[in-house]
PyMOL commands that place a pseudoatom at each C-alpha (Angstrom):
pseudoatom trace, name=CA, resn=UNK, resi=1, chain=A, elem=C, hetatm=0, pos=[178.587, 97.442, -110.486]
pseudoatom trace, name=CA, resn=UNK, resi=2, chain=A, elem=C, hetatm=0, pos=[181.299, 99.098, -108.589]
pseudoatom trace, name=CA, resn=UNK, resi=3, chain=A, elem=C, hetatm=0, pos=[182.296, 101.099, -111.020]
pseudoatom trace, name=CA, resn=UNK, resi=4, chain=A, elem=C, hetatm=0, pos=[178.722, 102.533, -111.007]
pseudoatom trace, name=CA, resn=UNK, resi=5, chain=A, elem=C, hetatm=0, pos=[178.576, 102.471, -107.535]
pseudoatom trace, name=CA, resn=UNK, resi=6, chain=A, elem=C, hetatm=0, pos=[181.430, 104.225, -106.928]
pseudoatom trace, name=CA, resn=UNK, resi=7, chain=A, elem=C, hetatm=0, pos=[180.141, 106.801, -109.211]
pseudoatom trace, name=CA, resn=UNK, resi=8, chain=A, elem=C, hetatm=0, pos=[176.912, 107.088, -108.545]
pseudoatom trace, name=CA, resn=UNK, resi=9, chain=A, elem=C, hetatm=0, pos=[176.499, 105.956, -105.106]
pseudoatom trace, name=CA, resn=UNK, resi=10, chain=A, elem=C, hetatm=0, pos=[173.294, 103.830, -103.843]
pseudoatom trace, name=CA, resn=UNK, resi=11, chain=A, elem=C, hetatm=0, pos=[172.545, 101.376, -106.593]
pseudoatom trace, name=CA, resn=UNK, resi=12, chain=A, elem=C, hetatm=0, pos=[169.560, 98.992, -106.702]
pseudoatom trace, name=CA, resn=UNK, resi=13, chain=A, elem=C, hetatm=0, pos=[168.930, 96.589, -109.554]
pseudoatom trace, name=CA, resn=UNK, resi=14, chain=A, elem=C, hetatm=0, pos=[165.577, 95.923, -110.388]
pseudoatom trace, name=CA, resn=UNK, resi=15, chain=A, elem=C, hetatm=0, pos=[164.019, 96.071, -106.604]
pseudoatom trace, name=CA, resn=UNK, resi=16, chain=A, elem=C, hetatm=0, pos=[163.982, 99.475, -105.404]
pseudoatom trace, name=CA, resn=UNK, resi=17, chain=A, elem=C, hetatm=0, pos=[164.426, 100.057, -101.543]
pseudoatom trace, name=CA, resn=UNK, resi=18, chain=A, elem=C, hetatm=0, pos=[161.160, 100.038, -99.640]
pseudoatom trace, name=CA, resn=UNK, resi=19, chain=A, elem=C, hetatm=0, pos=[162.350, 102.698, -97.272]
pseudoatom trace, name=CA, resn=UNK, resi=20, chain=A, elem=C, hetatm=0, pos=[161.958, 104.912, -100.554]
pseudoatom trace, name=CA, resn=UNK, resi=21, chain=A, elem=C, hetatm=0, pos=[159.596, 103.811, -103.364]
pseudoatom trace, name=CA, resn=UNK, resi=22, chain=A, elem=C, hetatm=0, pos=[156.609, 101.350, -102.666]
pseudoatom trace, name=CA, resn=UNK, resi=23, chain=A, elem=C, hetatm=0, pos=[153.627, 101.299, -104.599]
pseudoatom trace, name=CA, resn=UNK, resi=24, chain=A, elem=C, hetatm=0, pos=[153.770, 104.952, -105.284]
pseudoatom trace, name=CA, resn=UNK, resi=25, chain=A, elem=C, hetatm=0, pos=[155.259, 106.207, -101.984]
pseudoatom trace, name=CA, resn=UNK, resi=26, chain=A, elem=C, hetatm=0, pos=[158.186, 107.166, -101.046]
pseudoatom trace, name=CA, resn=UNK, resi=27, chain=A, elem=C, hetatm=0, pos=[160.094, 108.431, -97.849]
pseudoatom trace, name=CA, resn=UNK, resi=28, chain=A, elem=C, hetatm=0, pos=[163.601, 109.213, -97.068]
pseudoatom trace, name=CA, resn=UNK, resi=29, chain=A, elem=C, hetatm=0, pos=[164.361, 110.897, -93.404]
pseudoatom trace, name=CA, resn=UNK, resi=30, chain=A, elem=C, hetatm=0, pos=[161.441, 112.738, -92.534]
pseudoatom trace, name=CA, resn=UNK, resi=31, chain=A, elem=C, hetatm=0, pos=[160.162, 113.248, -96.283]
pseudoatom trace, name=CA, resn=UNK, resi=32, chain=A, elem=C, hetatm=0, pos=[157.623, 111.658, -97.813]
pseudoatom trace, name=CA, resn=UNK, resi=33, chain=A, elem=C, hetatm=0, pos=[157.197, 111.592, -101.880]
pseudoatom trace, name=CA, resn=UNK, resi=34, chain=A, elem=C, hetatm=0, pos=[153.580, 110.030, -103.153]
pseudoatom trace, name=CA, resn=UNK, resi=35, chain=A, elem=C, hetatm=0, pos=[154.970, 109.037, -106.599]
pseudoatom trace, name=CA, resn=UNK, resi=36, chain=A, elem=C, hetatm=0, pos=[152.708, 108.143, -109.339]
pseudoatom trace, name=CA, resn=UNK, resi=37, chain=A, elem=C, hetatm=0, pos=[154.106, 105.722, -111.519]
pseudoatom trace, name=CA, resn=UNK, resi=38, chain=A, elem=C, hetatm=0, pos=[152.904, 104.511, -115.641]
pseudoatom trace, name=CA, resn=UNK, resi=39, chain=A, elem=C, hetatm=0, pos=[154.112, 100.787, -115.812]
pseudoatom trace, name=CA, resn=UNK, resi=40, chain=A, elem=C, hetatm=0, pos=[154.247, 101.987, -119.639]
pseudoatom trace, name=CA, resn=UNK, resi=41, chain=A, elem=C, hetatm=0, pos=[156.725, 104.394, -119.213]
pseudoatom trace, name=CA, resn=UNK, resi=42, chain=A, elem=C, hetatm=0, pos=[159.386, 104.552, -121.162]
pseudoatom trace, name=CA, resn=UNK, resi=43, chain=A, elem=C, hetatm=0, pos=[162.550, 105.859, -121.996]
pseudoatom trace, name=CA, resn=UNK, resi=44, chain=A, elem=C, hetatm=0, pos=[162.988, 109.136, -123.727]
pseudoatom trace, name=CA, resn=UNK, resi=45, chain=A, elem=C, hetatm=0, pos=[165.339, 110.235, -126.536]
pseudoatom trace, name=CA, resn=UNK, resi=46, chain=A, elem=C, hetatm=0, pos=[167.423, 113.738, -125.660]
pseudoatom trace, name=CA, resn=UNK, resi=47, chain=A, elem=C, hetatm=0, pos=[164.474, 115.616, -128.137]
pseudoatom trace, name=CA, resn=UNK, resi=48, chain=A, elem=C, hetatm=0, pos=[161.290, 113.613, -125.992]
pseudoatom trace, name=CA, resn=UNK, resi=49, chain=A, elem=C, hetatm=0, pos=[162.596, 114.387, -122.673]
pseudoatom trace, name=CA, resn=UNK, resi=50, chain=A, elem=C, hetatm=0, pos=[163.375, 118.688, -123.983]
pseudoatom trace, name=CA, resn=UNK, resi=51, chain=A, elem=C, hetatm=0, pos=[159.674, 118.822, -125.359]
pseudoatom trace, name=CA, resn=UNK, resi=52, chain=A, elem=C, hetatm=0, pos=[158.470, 117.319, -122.026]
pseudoatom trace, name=CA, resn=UNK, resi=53, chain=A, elem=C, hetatm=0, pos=[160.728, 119.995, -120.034]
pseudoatom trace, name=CA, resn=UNK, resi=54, chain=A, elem=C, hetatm=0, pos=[159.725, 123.001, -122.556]
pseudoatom trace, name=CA, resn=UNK, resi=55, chain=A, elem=C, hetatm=0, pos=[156.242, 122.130, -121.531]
pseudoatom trace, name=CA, resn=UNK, resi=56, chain=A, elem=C, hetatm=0, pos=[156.122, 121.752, -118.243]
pseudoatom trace, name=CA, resn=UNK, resi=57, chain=A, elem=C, hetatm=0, pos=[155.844, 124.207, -115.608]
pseudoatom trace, name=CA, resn=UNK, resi=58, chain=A, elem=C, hetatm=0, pos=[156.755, 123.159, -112.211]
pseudoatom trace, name=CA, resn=UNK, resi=59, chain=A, elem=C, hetatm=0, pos=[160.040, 124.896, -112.519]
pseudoatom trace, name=CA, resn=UNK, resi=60, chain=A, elem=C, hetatm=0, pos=[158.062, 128.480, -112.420]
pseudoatom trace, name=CA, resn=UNK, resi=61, chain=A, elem=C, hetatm=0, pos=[156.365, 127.403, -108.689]
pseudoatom trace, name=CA, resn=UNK, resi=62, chain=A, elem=C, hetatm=0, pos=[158.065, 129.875, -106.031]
pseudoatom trace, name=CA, resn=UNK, resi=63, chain=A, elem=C, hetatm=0, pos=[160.910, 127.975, -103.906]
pseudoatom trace, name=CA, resn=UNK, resi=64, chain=A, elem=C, hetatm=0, pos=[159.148, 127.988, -100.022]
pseudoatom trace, name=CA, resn=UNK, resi=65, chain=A, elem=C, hetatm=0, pos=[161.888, 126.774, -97.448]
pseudoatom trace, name=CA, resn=UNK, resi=66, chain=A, elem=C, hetatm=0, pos=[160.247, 124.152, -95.562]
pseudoatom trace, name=CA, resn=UNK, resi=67, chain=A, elem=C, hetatm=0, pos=[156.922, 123.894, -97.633]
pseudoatom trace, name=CA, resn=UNK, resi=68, chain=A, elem=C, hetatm=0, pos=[157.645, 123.845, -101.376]
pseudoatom trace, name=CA, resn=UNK, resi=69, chain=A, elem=C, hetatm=0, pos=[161.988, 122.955, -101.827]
pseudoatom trace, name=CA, resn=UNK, resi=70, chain=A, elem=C, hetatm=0, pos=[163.539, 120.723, -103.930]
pseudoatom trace, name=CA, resn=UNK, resi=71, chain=A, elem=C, hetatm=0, pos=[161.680, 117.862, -103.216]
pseudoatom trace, name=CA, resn=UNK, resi=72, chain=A, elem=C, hetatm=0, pos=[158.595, 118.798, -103.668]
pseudoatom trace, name=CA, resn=UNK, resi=73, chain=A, elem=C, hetatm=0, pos=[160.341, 119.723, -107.756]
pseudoatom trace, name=CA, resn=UNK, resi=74, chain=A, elem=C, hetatm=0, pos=[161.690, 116.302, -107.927]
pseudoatom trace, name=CA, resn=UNK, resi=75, chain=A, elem=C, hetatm=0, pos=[158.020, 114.757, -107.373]
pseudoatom trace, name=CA, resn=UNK, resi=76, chain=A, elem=C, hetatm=0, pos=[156.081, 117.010, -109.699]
pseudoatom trace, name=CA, resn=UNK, resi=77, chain=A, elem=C, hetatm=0, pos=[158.452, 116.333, -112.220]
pseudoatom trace, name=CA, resn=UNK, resi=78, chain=A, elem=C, hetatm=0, pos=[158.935, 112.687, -111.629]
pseudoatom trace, name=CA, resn=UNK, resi=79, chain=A, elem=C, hetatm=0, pos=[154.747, 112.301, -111.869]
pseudoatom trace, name=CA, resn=UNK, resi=80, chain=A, elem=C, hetatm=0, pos=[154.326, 114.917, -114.718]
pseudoatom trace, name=CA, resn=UNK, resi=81, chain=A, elem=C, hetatm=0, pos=[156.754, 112.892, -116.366]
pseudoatom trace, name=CA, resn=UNK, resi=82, chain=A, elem=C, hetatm=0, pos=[155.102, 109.197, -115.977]
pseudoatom trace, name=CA, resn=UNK, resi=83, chain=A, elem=C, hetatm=0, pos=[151.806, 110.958, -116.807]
pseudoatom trace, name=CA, resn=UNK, resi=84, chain=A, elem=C, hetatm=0, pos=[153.081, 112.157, -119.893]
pseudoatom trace, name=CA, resn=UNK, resi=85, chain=A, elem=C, hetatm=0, pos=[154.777, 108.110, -120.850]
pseudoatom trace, name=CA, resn=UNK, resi=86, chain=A, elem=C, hetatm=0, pos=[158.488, 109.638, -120.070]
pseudoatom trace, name=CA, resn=UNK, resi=87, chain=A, elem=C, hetatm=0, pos=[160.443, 106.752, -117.387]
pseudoatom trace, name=CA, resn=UNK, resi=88, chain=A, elem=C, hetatm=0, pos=[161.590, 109.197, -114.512]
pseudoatom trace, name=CA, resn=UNK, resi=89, chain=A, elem=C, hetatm=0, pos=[164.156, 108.632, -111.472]
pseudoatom trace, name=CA, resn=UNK, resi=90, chain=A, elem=C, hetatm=0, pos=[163.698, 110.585, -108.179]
pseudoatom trace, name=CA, resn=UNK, resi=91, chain=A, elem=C, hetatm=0, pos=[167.716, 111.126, -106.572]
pseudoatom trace, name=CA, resn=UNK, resi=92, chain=A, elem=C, hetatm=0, pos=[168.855, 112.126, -103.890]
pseudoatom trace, name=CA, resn=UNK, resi=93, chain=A, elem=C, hetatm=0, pos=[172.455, 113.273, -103.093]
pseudoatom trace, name=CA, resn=UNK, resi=94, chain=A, elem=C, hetatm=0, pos=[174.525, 114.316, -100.391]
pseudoatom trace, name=CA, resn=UNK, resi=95, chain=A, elem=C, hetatm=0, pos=[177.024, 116.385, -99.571]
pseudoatom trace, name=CA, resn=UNK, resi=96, chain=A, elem=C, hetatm=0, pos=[179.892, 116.883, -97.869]
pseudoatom trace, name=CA, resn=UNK, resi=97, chain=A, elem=C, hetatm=0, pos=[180.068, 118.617, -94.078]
pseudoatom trace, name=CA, resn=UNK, resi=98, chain=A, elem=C, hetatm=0, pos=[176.337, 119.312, -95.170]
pseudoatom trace, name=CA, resn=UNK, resi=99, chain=A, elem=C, hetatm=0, pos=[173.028, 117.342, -92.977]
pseudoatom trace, name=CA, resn=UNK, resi=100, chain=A, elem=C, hetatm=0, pos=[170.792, 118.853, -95.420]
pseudoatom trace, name=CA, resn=UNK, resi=101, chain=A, elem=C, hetatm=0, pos=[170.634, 116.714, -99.388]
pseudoatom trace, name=CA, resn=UNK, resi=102, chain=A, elem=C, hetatm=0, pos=[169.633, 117.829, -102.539]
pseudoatom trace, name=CA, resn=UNK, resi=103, chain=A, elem=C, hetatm=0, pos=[166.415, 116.001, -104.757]
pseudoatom trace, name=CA, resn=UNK, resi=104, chain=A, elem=C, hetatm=0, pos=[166.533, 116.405, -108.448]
pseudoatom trace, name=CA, resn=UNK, resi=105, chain=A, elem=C, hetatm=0, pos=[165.428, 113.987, -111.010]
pseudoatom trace, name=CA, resn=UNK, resi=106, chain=A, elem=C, hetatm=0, pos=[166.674, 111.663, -113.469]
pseudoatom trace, name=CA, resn=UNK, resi=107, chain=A, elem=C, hetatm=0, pos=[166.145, 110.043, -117.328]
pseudoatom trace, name=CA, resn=UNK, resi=108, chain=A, elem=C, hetatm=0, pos=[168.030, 107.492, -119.199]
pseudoatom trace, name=CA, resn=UNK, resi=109, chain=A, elem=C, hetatm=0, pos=[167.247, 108.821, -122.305]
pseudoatom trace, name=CA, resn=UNK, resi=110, chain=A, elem=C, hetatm=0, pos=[167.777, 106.307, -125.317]
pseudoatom trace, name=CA, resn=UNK, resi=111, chain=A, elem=C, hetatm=0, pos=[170.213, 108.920, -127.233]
pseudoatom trace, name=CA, resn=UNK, resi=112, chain=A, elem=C, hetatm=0, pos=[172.109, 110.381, -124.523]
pseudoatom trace, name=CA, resn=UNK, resi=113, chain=A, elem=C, hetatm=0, pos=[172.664, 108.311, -121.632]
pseudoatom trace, name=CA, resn=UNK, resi=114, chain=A, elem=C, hetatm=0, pos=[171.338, 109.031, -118.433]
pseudoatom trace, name=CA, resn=UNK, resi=115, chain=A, elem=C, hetatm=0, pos=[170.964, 112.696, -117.793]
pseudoatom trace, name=CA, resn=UNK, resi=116, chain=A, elem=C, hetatm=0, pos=[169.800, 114.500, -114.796]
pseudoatom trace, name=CA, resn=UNK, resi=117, chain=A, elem=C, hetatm=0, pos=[167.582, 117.598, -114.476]
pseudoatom trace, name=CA, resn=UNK, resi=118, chain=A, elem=C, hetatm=0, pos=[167.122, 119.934, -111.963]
pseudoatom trace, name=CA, resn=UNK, resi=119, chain=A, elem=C, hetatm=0, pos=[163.954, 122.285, -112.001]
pseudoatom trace, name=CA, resn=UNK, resi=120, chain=A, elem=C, hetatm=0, pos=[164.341, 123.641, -108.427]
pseudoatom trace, name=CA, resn=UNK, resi=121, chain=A, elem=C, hetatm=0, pos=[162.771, 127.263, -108.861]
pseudoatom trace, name=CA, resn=UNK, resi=122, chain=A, elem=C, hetatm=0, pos=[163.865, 130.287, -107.092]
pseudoatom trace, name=CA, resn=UNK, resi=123, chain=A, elem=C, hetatm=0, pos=[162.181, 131.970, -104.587]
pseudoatom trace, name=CA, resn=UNK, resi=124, chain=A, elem=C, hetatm=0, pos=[159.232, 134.420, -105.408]
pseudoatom trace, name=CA, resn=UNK, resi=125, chain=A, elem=C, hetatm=0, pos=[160.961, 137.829, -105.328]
pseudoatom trace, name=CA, resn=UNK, resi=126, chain=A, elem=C, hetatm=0, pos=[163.518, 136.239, -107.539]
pseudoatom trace, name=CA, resn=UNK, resi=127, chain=A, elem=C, hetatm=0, pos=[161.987, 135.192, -110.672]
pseudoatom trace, name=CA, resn=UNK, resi=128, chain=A, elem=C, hetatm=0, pos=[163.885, 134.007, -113.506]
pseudoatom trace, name=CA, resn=UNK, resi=129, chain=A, elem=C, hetatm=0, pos=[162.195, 132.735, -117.053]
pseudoatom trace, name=CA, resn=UNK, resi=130, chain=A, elem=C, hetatm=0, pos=[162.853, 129.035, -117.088]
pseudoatom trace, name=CA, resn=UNK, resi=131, chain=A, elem=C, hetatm=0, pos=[164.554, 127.123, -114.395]
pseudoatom trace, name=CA, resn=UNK, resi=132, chain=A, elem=C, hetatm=0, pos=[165.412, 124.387, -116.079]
pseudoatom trace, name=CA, resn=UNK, resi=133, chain=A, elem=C, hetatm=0, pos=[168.924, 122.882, -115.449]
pseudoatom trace, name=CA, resn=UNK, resi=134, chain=A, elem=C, hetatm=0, pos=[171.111, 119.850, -116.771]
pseudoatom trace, name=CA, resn=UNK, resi=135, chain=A, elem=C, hetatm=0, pos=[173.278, 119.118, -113.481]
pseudoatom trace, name=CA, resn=UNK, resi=136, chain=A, elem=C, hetatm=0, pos=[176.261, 117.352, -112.730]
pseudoatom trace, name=CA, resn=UNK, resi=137, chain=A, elem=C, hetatm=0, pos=[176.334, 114.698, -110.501]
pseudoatom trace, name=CA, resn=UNK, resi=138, chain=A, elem=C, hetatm=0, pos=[179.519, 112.629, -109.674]
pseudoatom trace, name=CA, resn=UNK, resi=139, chain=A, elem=C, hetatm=0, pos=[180.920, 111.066, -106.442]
pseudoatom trace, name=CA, resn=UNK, resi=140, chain=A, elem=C, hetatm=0, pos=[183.666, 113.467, -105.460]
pseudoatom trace, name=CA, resn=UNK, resi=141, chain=A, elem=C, hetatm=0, pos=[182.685, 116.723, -107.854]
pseudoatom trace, name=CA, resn=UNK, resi=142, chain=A, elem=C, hetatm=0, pos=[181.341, 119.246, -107.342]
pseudoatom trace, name=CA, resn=UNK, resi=143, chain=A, elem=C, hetatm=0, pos=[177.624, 119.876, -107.998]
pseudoatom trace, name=CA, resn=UNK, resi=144, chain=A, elem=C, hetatm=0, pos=[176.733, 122.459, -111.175]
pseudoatom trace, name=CA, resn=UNK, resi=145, chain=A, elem=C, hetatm=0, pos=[173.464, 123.405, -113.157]
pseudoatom trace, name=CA, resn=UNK, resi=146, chain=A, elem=C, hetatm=0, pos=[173.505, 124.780, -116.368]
pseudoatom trace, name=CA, resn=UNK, resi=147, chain=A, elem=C, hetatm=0, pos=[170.660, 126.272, -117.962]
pseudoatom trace, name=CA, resn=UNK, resi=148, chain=A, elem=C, hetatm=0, pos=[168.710, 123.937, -120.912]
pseudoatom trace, name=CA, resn=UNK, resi=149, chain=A, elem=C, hetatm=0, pos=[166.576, 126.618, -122.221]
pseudoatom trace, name=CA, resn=UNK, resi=150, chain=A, elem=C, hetatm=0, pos=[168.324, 130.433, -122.837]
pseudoatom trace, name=CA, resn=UNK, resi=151, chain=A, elem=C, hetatm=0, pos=[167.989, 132.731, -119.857]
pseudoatom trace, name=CA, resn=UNK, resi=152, chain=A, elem=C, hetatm=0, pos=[170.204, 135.549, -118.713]
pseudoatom trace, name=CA, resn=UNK, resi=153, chain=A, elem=C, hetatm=0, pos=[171.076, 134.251, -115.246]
pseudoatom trace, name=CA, resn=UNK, resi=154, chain=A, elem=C, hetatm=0, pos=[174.255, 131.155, -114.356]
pseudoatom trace, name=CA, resn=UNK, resi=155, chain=A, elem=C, hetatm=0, pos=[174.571, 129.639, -111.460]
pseudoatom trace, name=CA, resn=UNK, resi=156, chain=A, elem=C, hetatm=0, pos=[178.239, 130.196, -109.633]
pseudoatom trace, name=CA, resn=UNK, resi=157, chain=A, elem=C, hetatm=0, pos=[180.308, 126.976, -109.452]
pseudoatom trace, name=CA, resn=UNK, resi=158, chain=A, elem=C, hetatm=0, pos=[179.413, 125.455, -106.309]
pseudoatom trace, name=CA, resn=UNK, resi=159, chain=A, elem=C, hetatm=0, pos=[181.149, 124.731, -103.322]
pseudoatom trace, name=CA, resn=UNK, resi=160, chain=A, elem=C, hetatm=0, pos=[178.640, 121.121, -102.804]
pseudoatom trace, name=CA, resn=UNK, resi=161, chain=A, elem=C, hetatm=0, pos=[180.670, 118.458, -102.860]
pseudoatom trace, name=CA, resn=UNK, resi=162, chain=A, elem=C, hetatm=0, pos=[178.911, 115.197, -103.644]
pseudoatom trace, name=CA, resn=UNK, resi=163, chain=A, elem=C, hetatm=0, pos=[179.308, 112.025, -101.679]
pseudoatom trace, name=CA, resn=UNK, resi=164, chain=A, elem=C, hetatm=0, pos=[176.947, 109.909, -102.040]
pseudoatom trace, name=CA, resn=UNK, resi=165, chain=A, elem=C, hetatm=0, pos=[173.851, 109.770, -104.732]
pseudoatom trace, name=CA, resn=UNK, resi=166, chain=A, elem=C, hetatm=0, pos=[170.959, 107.817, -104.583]
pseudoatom trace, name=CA, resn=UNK, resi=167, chain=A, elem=C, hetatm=0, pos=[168.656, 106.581, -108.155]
pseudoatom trace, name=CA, resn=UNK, resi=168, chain=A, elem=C, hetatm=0, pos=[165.304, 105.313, -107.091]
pseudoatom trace, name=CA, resn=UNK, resi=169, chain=A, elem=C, hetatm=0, pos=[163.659, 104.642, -110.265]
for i in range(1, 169): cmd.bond("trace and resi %d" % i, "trace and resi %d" % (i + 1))
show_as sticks, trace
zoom trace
């Protein structure tokens, strides 16, 4: 478990925290996720969870600061997902000097380990085909995307330091 912790962060095991999934709720500071979960869920292999992704469009919604943002990605995908019999995770990370997180999602698939997806869009007057991203997330690295589906746009390294990282399945 420490090892775990101290690379991943917050760790629960089997009881999530209230103060972030209950019954199909969830709130951390001043947001609120309504999470729909499928107690049949399961986990994915690597090919599942791609299919799912290919399919889905919540990546192509416009990026809104302060009405449609990263969170609002993480629960779309994380109920798409249940709806569609794939196990999701909502997480939340931190970083350093920052007061502002990050919310992306998670999957353990059954192949591959546990991998975690980003679909945060861009904003409207920058459109880009698909903008879905493997990301990763370790304590003390620094946060990257990379593209899952072939696009002509990267994302820079980034200067996000993460420090702490929070899987609420």
């Amino acid at each position: 478990i420490k090892l775990y912790k101290d690379t991943y962060g917050d760790i629960g095991s089997g009881i999530v925290p209230a103060v972030y999934i209950t019954d199909g709720g969830a709130s951390g500071g001043e947001r609120h996720f309504n999470l729909k979960r499928n107690s049949s869920a399961v986990d994915p292999t690597w090919s599942q969870l791609l299919s799912f992704l290919q399919s889905d469009s919540t990546d192509q919604r416009p990026y809104i600061d302060g009405l449609y943002t990263c969170g609002n990605y993480a629960e779309d995908i994380f109920n798409h997902a249940e709806a569609a019999g794939i196990r999701a995770a909502v997480v939340s990370i931190d970083f350093k000097g920052q007061t502002i997180g990050h919310a992306l999602n998670a999957f353990k698939t059954k192949d591959m380990g546990l991998i975690f997806i980003d679909c945060t869009g861009e904003p409207a007057n920058m459109p880009h085909p698909r903008m879905i991203t493997k990301a990763n997330v370790k304590m003390g690295q620094y946060y990257n995307r990379s593209f899952l589906f072939p696009c002509n746009y990267y994302f820079p390294k980034s200067s996000d330091l993460v420090i702490n990282i929070g899987l609420y399945w």
